[in-house]
Structures are given as structure tokens and as C-alpha cells.
SEKOL-636136 format. One line per 3 residues: their letters; for each residue x, y, z of N, C-alpha, C, O. Coordinates in Angstrom, 1 decimal, m for minus. Layout:
residues N
a	X Y Z X Y Z X Y Z X Y Z; ...
end
This chain:
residues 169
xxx	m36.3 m32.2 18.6 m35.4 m32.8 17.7 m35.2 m34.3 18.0 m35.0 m34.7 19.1; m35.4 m35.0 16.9 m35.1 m36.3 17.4 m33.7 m37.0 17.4 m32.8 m36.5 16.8; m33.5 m38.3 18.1 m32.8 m38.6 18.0 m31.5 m39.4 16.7 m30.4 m39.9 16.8
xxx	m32.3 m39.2 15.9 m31.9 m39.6 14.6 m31.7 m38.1 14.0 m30.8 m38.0 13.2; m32.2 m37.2 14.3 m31.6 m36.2 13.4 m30.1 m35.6 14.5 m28.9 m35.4 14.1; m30.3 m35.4 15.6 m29.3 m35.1 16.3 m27.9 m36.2 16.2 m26.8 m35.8 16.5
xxx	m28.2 m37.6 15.8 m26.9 m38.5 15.5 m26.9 m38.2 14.5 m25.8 m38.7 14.2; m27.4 m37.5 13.0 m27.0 m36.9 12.2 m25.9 m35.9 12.1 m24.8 m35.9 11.5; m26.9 m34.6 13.1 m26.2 m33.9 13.1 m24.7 m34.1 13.6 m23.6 m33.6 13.0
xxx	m24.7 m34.5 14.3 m23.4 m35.1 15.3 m22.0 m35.5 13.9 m20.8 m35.4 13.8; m23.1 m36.2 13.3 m22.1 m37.0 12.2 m21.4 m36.2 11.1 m20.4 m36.4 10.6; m22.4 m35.2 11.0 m21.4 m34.1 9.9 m21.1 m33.9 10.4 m20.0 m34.5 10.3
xxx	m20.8 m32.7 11.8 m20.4 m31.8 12.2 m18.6 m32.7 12.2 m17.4 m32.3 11.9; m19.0 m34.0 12.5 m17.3 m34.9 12.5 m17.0 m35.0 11.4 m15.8 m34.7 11.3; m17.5 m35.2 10.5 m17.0 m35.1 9.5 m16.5 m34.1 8.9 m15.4 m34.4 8.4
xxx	m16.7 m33.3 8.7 m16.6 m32.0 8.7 m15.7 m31.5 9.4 m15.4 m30.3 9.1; m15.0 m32.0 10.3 m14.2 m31.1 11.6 m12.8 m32.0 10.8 m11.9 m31.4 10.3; m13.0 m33.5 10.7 m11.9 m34.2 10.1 m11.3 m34.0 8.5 m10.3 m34.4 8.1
xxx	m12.2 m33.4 7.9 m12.5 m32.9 6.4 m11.4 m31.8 6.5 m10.4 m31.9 5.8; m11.5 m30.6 7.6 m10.7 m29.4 7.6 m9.9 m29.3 8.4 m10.1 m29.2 9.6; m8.5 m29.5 7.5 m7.0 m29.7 8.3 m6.9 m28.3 9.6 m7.0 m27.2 9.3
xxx	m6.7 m28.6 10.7 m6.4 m27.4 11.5 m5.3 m26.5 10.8 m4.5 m27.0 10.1; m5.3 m25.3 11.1 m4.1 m24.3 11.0 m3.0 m24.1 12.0 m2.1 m23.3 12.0; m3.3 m25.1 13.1 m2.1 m24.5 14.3 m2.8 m26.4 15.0 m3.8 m26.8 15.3
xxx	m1.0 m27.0 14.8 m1.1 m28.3 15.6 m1.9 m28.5 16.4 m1.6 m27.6 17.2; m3.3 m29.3 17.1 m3.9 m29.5 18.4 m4.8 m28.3 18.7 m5.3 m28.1 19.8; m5.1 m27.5 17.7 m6.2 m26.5 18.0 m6.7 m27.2 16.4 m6.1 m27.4 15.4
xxx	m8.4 m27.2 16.8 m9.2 m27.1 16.0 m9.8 m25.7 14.8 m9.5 m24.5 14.9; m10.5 m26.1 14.1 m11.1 m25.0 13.5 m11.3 m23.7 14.2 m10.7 m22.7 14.3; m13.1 m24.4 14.9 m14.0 m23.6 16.2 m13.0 m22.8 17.1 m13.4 m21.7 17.5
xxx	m11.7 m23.4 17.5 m11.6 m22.3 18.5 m10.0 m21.7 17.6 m9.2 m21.0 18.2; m9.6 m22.1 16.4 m8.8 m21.6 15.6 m9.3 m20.1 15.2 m8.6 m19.2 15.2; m10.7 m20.0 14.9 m11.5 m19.0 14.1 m12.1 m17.8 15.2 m12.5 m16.7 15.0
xxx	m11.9 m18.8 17.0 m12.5 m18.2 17.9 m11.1 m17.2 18.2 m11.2 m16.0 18.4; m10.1 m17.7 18.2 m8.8 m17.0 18.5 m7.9 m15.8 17.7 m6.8 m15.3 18.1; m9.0 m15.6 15.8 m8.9 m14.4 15.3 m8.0 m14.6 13.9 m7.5 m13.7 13.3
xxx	m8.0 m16.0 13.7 m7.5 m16.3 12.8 m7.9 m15.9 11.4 m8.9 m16.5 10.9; m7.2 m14.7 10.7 m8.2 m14.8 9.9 m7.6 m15.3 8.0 m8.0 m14.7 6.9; m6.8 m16.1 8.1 m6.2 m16.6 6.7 m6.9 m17.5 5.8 m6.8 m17.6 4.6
xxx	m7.6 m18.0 6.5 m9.1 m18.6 5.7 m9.6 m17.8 4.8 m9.5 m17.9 3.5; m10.3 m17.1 5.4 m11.2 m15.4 4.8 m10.3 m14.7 3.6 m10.8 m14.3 2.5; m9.0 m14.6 3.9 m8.0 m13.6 2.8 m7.6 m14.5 1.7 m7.1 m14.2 0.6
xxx	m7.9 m15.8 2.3 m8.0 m17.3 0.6 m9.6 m17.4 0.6 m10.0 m18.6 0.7; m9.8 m17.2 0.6 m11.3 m17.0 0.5 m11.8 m15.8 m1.1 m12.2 m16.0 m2.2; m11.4 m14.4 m0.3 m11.5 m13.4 m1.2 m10.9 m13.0 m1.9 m11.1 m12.0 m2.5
xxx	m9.6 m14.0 m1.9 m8.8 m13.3 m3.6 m9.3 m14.7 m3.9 m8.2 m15.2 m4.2; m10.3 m15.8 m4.1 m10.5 m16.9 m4.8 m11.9 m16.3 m5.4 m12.3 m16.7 m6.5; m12.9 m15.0 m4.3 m13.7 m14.6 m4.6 m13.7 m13.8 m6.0 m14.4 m13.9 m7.0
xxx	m12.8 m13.2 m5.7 m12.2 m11.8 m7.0 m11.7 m12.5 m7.9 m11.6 m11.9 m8.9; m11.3 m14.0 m8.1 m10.9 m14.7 m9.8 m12.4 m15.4 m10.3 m12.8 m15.6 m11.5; m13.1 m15.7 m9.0 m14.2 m16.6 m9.7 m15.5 m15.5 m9.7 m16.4 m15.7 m10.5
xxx	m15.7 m14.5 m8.9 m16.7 m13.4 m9.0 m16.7 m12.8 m9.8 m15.7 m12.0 m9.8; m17.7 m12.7 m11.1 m17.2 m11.8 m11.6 m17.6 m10.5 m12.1 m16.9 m9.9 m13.1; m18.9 m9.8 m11.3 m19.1 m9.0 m10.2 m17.7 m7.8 m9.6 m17.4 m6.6 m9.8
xxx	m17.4 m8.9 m8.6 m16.2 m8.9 m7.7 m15.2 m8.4 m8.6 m14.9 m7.2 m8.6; m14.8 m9.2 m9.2 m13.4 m8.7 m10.0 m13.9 m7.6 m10.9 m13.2 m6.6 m10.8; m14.8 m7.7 m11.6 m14.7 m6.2 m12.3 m14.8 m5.2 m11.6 m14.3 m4.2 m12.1
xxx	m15.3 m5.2 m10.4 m15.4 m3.8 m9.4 m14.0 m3.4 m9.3 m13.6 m2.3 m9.6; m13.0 m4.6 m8.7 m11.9 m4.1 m8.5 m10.8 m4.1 m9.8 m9.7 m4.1 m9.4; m11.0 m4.1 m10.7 m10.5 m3.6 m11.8 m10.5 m2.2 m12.4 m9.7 m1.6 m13.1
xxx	m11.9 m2.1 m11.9 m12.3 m0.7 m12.3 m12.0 0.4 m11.7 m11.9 1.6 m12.1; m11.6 m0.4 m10.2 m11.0 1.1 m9.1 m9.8 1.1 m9.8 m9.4 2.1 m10.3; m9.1 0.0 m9.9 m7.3 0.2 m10.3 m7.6 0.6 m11.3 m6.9 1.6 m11.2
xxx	m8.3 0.8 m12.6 m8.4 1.3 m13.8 m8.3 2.7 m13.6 m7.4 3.4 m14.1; m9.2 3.2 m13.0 m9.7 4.3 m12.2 m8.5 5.4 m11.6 m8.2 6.5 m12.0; m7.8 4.5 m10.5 m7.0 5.2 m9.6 m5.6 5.7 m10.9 m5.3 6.9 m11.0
xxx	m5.2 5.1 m11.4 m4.0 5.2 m12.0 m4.4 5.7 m13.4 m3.4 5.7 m14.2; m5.7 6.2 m13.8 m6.1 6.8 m15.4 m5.3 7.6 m16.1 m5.0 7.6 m17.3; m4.8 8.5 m14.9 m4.2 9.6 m15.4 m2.4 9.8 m15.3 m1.9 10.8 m15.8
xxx	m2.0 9.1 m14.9 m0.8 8.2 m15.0 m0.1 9.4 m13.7 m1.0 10.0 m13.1; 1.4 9.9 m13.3 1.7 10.2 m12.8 2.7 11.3 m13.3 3.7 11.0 m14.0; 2.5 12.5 m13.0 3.2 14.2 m12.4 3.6 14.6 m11.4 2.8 14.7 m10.5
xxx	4.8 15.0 m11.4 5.5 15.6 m10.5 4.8 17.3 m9.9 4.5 18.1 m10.8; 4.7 17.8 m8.5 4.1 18.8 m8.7 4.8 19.4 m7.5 4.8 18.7 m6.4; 5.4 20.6 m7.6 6.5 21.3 m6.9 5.4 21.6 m5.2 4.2 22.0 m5.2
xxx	6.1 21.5 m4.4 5.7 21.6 m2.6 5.3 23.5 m2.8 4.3 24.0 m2.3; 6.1 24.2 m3.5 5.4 25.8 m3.6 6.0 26.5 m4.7 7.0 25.9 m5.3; 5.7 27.5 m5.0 5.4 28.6 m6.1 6.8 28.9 m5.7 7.7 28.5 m6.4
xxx	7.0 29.6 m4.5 8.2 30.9 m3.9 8.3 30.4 m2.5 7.4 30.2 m1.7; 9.8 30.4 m2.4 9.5 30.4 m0.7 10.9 31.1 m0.3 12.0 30.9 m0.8; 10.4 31.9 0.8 11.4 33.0 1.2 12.8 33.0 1.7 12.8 32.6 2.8
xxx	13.7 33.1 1.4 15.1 32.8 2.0 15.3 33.4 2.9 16.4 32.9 3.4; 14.8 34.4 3.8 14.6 34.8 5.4 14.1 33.8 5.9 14.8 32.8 6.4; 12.6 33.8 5.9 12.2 33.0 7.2 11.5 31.4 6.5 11.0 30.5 7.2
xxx	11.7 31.3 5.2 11.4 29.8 4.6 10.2 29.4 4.6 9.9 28.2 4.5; 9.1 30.8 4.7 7.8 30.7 4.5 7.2 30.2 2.8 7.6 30.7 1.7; 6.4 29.2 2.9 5.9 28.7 1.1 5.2 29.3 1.1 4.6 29.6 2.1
xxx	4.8 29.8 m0.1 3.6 30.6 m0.8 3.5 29.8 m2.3 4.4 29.6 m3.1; 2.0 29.5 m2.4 1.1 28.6 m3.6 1.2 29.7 m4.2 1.6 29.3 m5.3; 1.1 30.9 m4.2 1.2 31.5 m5.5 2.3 32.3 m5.6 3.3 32.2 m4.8
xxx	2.1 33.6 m6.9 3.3 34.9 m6.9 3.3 35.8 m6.4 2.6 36.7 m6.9; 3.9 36.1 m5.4 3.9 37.4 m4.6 5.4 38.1 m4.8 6.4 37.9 m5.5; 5.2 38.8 m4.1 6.3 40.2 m4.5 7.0 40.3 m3.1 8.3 40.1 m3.1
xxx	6.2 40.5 m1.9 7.0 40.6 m1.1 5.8 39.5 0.8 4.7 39.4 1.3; 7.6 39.0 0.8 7.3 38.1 2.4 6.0 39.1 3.3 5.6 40.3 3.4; 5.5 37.9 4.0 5.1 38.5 5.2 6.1 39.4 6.1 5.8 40.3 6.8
xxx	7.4 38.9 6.0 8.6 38.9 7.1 9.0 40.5 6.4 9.5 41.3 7.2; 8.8 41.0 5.0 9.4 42.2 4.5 10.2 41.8 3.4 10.4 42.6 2.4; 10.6 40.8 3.5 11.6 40.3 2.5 11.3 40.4 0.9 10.1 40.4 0.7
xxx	11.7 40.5 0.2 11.7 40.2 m1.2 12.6 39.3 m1.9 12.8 39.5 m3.1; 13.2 38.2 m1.4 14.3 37.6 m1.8 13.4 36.0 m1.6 12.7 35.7 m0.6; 13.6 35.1 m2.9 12.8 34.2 m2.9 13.6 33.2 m3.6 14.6 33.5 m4.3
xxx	12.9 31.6 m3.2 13.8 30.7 m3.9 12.4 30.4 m4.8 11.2 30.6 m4.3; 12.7 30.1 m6.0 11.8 29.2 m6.9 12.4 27.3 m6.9 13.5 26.8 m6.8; 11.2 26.7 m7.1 11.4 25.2 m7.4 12.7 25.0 m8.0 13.5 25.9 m8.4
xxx	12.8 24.0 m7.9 14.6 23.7 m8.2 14.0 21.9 m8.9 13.7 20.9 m8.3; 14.1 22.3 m10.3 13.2 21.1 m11.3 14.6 20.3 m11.7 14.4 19.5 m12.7; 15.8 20.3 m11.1 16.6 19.4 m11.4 16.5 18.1 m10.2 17.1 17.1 m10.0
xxx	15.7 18.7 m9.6 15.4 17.4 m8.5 14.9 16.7 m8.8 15.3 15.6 m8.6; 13.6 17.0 m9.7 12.4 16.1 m10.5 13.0 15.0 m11.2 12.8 13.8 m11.1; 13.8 15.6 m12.1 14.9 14.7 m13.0 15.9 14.1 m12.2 16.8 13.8 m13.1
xxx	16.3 13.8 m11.1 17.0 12.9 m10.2 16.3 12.0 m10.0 16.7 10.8 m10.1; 15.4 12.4 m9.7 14.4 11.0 m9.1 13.6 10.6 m10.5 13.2 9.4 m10.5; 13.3 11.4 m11.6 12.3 10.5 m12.5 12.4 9.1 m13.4 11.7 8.6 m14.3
xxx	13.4 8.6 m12.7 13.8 7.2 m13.0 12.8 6.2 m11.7 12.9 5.0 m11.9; 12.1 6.7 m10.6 11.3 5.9 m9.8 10.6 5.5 m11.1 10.9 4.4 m11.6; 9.6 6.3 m11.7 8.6 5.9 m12.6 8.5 5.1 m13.4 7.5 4.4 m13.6
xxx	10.1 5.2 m14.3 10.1 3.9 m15.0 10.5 2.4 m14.5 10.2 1.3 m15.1; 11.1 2.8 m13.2 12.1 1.8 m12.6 12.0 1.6 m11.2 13.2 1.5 m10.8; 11.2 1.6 m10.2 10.8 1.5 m9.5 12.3 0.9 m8.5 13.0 1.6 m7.7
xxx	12.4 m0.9 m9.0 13.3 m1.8 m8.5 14.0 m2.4 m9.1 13.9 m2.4 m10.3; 14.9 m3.2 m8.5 15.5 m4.3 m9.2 14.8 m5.4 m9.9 15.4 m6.1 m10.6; 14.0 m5.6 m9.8 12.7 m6.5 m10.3 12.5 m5.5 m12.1 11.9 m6.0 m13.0
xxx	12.8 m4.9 m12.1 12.0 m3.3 m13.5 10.6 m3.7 m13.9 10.2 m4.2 m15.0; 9.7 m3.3 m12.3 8.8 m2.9 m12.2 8.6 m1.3 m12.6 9.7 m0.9 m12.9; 8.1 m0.8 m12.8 7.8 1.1 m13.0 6.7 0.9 m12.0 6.0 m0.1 m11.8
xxx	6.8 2.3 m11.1 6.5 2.9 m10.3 4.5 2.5 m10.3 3.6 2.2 m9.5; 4.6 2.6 m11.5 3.0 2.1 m11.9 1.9 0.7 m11.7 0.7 0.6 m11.5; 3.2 m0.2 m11.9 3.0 m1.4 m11.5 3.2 m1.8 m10.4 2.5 m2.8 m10.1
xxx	4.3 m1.4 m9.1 4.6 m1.3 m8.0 2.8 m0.9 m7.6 2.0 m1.8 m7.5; 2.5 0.2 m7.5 1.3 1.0 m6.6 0.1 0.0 m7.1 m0.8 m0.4 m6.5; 0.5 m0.2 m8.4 m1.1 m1.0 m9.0 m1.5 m2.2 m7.8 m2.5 m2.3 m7.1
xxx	m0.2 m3.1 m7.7 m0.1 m4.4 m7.4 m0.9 m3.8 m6.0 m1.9 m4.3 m5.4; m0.2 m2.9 m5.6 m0.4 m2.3 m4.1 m2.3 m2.1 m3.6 m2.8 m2.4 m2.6; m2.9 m1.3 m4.9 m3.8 m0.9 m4.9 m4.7 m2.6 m4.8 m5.4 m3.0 m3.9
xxx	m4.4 m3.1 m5.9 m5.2 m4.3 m6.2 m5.3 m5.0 m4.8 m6.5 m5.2 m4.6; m4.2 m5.6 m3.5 m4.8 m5.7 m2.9 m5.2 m5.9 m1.7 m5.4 m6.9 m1.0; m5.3 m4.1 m1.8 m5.7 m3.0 m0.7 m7.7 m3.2 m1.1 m8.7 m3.2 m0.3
xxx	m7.7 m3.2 m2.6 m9.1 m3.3 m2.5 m9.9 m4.6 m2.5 m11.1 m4.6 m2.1; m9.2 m5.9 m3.1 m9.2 m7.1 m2.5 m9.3 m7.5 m1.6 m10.3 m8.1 m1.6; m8.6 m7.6 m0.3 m8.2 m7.7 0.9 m8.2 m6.8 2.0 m8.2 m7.4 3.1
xxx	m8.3 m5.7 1.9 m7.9 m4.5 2.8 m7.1 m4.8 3.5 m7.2 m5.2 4.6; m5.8 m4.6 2.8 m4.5 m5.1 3.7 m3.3 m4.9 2.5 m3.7 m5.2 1.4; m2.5 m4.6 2.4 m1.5 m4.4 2.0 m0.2 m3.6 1.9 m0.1 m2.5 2.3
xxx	0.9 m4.3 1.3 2.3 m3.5 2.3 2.9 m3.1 1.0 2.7 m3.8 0.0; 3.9 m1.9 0.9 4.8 m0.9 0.2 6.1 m0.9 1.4 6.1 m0.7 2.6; 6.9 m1.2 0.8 8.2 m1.5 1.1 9.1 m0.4 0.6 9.3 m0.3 m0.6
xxx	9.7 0.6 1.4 10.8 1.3 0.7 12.7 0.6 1.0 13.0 m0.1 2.0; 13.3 0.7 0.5 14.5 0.3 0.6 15.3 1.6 0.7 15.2 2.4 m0.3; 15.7 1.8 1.5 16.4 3.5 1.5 17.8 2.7 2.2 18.1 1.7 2.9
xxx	18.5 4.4 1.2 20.2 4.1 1.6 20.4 5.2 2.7 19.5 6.0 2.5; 21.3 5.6 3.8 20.9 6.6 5.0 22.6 6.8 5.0 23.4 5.8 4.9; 22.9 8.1 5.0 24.2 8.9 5.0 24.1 9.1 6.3 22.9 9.1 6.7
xxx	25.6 9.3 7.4 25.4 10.2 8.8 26.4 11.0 8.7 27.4 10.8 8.0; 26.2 12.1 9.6 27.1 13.1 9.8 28.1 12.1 11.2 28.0 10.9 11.6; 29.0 13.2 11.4 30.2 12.7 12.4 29.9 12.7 13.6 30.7 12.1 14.2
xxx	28.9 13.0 14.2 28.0 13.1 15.7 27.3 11.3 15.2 26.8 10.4 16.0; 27.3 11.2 14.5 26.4 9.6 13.9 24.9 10.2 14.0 24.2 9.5 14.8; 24.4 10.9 13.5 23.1 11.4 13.2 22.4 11.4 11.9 22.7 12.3 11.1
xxx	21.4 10.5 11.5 21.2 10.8 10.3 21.0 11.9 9.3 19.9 12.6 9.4; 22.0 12.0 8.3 22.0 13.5 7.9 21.3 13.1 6.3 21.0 14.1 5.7; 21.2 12.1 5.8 20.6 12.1 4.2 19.8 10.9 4.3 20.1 10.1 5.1
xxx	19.0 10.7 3.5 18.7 8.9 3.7 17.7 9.3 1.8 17.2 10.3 1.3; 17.8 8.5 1.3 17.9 8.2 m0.4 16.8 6.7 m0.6 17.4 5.7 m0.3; 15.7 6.6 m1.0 15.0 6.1 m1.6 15.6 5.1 m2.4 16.0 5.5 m3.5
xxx	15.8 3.7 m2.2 16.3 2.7 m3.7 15.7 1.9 m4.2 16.3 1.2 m5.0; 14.4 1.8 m3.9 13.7 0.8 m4.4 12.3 0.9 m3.7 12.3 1.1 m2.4; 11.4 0.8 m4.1 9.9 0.3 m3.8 9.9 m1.3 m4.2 10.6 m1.9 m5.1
x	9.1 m1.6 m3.4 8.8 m3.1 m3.4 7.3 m3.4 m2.9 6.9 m4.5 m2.8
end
């Protein structure tokens, strides 16, 4: 290599170092990127997913995809035994335990909570648009956070005895 291309090289590489503002006072790029930084990369790939467009239709298509069929409530079991509180997926007649005495689903629960779906939060997001945002970018990024906001009852020992869902975010 000669010496004219090596004072070249020298000369962008400065340029270039002075061109890109550090992320952390007195540390450089090189050992910014050496130390695992990775916020560059995650502005990088949601700039990739607006201007790719490739990129963005793939991930349109999973969120299109994941959420097609919109959302149902679907009971934890069929029957479950009031002796020993064993669940059974289907109809049976009688427990393993001997029993014949059974609780069925209790569907006024469903309707307590079916206001998540339209109404997620204080924001009146629906449950749909909360998960979407979530999904979008989980598959953008592989990284993303769900927030619950829960209200928490205690018994008189101070033990948590209820805790209640108020919001997704």
C-alpha cells in the first residue's frame, strides 16, 4: 500500500469519526459499538421497515396475519370437580376421585372483563391495537414491552389476596 493511499485512508477514517457524533461523552464510535451498544442498529431497522419495501410488507403481513381472526374468549375446562378440582376438556359423568358433582364455566366472568377488548386503556386503545403495536415491534426489532397496570387487594396478614388487571399499555 502506498503512502498516498494510506494518508487517504487515514483521512476518511477522520473524517468519518468527526462526521459521527459519539453516543456516550469521550468514548468514540469503535469502542462505543465494541462495548455493545446497540441503538444505532434499532434506528437503523425501523428506518429499514419505512424505506424497505420488501421489509415492510413482510412485516405487515405477519401483523395482518397474527390478528386475522380477531379475538375469543375460550373457557380453562369443560367440568371440573368440586372434590378434588381436577379439569376435564371434555363431558364426563363421573371424577377420577368417584365424584359426580361438577362446576361448569362461570361465563359471567367473560363479560366482566370483555371491556379489555374494546378498551384496553386510558389512551382507548382496544385490546387489538395495544397487541398489534406490540407485535409490530417484536417483528421489527425483536424487542418489545406489554405493560400491565394491575390494582392488588390484601387480606389482614397483608398477603396478596386479589390483584385486577387496569390497563395494558
Amino acid at each position: 500500500m502506498s503512502h498516498v493511499q494510506q494518508y487517504i485512508d487515514k483521512k476518511l477514517v477522520n473524517y468519518i469519526m468527526k462526521k459521527l457524533s459519539s453516543n456516550r461523552p469521550g468514548i468514540g464510535h469503535h469502542e462505543s459499538y465494541a462495548r455493545g451498544n446497540i441503538a444505532p442498529s434499532l434506528g437503523l431497522v425501523y428506518y429499514m421497515e419505512q424505506e424497505v419495501s420488501v421489509f415492510s410488507d413482510s412485516v405487515l403481513k405477519l401483523k395482518q396475519e397474527m390478528f386475522r381472526n380477531g379475538f375469543y374468549w375460550k373457557p380453562c375446562f369443560v367440568k371440573k370437580c368440586k372434590d378434588c378440582g381436577t379439569e376435564y376438556d371434555e363431558n364426563i359423568e363421573k371424577c377420577t376421585c368417584g365424584s359426580t358433582f361438577f362446576h361448569e364455566p362461570d361465563y359471567s366472568q367473560v363479560r366482566e372483563k370483555e371491556y379489555f377488548i374494546e378498551k384496553a386503556n386510558y389512551n382507548g386503545q382496544s385490546l387489538k391495537e395495544v397487541l398489534s403495536d406490540f407485535e409490530f415491534n417484536l417483528n421489527v426489532a425483536d424487542n418489545a414491552y406489554l405493560f400491565l397496570v394491575k390494582a392488588y387487594e390484601y387480606d389482614r396478614a397483608g398477603d396478596n389476596a386479589l390483584e385486577d388487571v387496569k390497563e395494558i399499555l
